[in-house]
C-alpha positions as CSV (number, residue, x, y, z in Angstrom):
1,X,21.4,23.9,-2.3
2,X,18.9,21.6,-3.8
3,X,20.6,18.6,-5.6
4,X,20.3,18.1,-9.5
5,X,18.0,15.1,-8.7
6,X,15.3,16.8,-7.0
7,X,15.4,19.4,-9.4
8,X,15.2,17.4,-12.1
9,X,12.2,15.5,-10.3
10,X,10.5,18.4,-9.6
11,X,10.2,19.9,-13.2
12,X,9.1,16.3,-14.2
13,X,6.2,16.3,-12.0
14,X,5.0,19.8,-13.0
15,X,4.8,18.9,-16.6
16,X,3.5,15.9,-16.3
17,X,0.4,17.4,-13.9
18,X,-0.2,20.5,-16.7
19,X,-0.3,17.7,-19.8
20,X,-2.0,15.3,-17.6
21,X,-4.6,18.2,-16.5
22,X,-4.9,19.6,-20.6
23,X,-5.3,15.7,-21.7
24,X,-8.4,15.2,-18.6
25,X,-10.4,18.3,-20.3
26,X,-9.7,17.4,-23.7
27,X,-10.7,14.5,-23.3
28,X,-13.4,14.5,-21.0
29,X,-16.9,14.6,-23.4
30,X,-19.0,16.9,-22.4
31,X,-23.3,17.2,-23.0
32,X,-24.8,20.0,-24.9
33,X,-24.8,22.2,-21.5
34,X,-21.1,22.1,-21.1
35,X,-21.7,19.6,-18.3
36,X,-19.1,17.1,-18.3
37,X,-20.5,13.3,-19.0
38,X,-19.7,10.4,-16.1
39,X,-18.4,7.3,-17.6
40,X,-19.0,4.3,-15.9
41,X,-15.4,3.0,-16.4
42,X,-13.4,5.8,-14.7
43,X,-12.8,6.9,-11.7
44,X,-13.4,10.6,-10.2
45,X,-11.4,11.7,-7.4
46,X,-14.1,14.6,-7.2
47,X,-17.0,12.0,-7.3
48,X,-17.2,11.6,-3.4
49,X,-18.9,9.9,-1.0
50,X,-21.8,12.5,1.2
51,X,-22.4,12.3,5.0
52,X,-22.1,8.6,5.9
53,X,-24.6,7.1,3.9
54,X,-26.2,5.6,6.9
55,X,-25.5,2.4,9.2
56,X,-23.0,-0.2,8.4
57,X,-24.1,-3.5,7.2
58,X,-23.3,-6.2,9.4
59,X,-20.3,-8.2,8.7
60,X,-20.0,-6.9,5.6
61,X,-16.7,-5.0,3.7
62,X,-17.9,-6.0,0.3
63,X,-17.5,-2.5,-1.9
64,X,-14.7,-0.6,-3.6
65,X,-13.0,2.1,-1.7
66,X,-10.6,5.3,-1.8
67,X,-7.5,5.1,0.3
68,X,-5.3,7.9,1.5
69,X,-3.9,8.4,-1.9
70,X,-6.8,8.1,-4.0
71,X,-6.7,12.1,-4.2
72,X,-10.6,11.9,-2.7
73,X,-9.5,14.1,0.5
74,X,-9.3,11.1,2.6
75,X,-7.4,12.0,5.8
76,X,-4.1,11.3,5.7
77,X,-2.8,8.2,8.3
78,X,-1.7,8.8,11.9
79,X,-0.7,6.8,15.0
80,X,2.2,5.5,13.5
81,X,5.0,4.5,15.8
82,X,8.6,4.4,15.8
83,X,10.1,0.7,15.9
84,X,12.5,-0.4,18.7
85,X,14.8,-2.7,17.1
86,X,16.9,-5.7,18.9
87,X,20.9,-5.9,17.5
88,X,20.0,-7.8,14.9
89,X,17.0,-5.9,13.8
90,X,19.8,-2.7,13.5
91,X,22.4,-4.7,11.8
92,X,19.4,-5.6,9.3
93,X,18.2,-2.1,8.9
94,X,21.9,-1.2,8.2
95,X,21.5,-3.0,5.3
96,X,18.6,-1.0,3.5
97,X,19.2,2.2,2.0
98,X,15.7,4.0,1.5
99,X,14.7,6.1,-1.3
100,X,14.2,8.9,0.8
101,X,17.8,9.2,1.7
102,X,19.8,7.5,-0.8
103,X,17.6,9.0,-4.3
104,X,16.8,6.2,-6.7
105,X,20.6,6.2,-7.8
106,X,21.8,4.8,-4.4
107,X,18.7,3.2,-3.2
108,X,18.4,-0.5,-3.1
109,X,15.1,-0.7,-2.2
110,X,13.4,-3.6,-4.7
111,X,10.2,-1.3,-5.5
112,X,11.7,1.4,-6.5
113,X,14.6,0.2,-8.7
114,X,13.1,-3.4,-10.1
115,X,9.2,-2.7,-9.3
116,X,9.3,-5.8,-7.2
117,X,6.3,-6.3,-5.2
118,X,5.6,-4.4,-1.9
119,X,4.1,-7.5,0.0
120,X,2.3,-7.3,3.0
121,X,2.2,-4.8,4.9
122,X,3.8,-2.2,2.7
123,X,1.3,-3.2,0.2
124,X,-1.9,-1.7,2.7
125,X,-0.1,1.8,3.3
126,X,2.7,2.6,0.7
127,X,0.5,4.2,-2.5
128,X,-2.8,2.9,-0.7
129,X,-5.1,4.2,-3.5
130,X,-8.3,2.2,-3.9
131,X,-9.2,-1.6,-2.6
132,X,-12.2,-3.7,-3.4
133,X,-13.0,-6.2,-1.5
134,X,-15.1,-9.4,-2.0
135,X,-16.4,-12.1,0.2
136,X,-17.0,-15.7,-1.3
137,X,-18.0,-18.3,1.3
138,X,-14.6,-19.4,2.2
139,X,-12.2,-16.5,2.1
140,X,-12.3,-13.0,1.5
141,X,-11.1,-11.6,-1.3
142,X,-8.3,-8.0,-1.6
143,X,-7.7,-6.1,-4.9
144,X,-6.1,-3.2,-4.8
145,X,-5.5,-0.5,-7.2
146,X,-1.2,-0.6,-7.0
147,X,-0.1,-2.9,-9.1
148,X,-3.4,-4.7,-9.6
149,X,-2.5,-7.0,-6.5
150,X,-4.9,-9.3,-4.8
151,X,-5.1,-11.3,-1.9
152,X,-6.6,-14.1,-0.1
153,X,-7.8,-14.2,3.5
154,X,-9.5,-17.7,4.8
155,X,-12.1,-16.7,6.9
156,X,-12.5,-21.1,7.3
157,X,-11.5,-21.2,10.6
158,X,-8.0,-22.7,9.2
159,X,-4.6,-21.9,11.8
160,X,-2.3,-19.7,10.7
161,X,1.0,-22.2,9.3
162,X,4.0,-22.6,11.5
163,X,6.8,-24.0,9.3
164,X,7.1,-21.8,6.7
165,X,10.6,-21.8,4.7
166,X,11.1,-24.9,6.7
167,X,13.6,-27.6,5.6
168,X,11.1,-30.7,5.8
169,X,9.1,-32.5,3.6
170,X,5.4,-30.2,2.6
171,X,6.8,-27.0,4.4
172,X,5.3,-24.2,2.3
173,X,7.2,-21.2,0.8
174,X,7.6,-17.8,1.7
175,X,5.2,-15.6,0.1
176,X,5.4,-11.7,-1.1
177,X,1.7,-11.6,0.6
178,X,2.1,-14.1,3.2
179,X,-0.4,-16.5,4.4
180,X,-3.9,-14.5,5.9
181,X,-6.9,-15.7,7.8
182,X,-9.6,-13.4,8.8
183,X,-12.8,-13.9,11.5
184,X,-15.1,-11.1,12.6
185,X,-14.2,-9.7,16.1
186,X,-18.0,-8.3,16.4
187,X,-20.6,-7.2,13.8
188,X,-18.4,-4.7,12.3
189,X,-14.4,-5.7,12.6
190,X,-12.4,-7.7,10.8
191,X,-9.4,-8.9,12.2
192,X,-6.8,-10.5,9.8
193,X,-3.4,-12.0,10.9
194,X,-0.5,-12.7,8.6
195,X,2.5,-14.5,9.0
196,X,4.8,-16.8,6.4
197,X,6.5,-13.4,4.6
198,X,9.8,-13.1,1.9
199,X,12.5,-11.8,3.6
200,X,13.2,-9.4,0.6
201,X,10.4,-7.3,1.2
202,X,10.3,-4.0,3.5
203,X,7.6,-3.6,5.8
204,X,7.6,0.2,5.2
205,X,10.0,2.2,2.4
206,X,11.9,3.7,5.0
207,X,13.7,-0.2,5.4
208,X,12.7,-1.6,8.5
209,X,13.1,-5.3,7.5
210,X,11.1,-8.5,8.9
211,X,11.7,-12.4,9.0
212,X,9.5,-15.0,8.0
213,X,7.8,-15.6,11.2
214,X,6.5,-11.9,11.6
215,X,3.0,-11.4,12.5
216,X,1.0,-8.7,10.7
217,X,-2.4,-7.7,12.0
218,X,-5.0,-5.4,10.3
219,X,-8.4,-4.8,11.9
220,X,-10.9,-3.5,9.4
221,X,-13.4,-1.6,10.9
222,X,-16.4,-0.1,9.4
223,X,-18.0,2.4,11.1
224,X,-20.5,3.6,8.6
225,X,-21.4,2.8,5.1
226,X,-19.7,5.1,3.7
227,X,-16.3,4.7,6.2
228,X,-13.6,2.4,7.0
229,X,-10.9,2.2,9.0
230,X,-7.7,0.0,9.6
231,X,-5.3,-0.5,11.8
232,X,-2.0,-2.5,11.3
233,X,0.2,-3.7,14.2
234,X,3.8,-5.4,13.6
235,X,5.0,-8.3,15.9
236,X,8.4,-10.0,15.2
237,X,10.3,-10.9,18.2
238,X,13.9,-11.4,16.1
239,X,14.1,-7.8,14.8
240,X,12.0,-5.8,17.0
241,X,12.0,-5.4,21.0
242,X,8.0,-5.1,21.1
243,X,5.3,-5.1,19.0
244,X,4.0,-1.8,17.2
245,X,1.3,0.2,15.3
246,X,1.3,1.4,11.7
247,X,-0.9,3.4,12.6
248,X,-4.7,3.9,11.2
249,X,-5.8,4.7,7.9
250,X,-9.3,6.0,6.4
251,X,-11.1,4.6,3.3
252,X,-13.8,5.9,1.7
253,X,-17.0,4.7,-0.4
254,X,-16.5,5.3,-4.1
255,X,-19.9,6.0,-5.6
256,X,-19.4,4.3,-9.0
257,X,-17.2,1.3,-7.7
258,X,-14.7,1.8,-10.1
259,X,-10.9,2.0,-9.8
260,X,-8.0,2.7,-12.8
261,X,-5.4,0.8,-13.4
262,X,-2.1,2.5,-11.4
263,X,0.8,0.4,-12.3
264,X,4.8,0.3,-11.5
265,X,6.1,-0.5,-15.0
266,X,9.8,-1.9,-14.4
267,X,10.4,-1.0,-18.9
268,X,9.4,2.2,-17.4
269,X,11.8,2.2,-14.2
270,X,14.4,0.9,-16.1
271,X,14.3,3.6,-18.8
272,X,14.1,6.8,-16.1
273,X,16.8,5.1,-13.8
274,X,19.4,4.9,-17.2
275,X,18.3,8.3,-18.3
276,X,18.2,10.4,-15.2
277,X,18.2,8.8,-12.1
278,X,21.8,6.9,-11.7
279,X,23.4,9.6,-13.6
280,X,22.1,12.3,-11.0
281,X,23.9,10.1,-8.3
282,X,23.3,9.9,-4.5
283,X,24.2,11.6,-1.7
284,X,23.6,9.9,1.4
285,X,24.4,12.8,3.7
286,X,21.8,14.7,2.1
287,X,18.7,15.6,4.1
288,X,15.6,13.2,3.6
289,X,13.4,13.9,0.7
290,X,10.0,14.6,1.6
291,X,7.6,12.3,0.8
């Protein structure tokens, strides 16, 4: 028996689709054929890349591209691996109580119940829509479409820190994103390590937590103009008995360079969670929700 929660959920999400789909074609102007007109300020999951638009540029990411949930048919991620945690690691874990199990009335996960920032990693495959990317001389710049969050990768030859959260004089603090530096591992790779993380974030929404001296890599690699790939590998000693993958995950060009604005609203959170969400309640013996 399905509990009042996904029920609930479920008839949310198919009114909001049939209003959202009669407010796109009302809206949508249209040219004396019927054809619909393009605006240069939206962006159109339909509007998608063809074939690979030819070689790569060398050394070069610059563009704005459609993630895995962009809704542009980009393939959905794989390689992921399961996490062997240490005792302290499952004593950690213990302490997280995902959305998929828990429903948003007994989760405690920060996203979904204070839209608190993902951080990295979480931030490069939970509701990976769209990412631009710039390069300035010094660094290399991230926006992406969730949450209209941006990083910073040095790409100065700079060391990664080492005392971060540290109790001494000029030890830097933890960040949501960390602390990145990028170099180019041949013409078309990019590999960027991160370390220096809050302790509050998840690495993925299932809970698997992380300490401050966990190191993130991602290696960009694009393998056409029109294609990108990245991998993102996990290594922190304290909570996990061996490193792991991610796994990979596909971007594609976006023809018009444009991305919406796709925000977690917490006036919004707050309002569902006090209307339907904690008075639905939890059930943690429940099976998973599919995600």
């Amino acid at each position: 028996m399905r509990n009042p929660f996904t029920r609930a959920l479920m008839g949310i999400m198919v009114v909001l689709f049939f209003s959202l789909v009669a407010t796109a074609q009302m809206a949508q102007p249209q040219d004396k054929k019927g054809n619909e007109t393009r605006s240069p300020w939206k962006f159109y999951p339909t509007d998608r890349s063809v074939g690979d638009g030819g070689p790569a540029p060398k050394r070069d990411l610059t563009g704005t591209w459609a993630g895995p949930g962009s809704g542009s048919g980009i393939p959905r991620p794989q390689g992921a691996e399961q996490p062997s945690l240490t005792p302290l690691g499952v004593q950690l874990m213990s302490q997280n109580k995902p959305l998929q199990k828990f429903s948003p009335a007994g989760t405690n996960d920060p996203h979904v119940r204070y839209c608190d920032p993902f951080g990295v990693p979480q931030n490069m495959i939970n509701e990976i829509r769209g990412l631009s990317i710039a390069t300035i001389p010094n660094r290399i710049i991230m926006l992406l479409q969730f949450q209209d969050t941006w990083r910073e990768i040095w790409t100065d030859g700079r060391a990664l820190p080492t005392n971060v959260g540290a109790n001494e004089k000029g030890a830097l603090d933890p960040r949501y994103n960390g602390y990145s530096v990028g170099q180019w591992e041949d013409d078309y790779t990019l590999v960027v390590d991160t370390t220096g993380f809050d302790e509050r974030t998840w690495i993925t929404s299932a809970g698997y937590p992380h300490t401050i001296d966990a190191h993130v890599q991602e290696r960009y690699t694009r393998t056409s103009h029109n294609d990108m790939k990245m991998t993102i590998t996990v290594d922190d000693p304290k909570i996990y008995t061996k490193p792991f993958s991610l796994g990979t995950f596909n971007f594609r060009w976006i023809p018009n360079q444009q991305l919406d604005e796709w925000l977690c609203l917490p006036s919004d959170v707050m309002d569902y969670l006090k209307t339907m969400g904690d008075p639905a309640g939890s059930d943690p013996n429940a099976a998973p929700q599919r995600r």
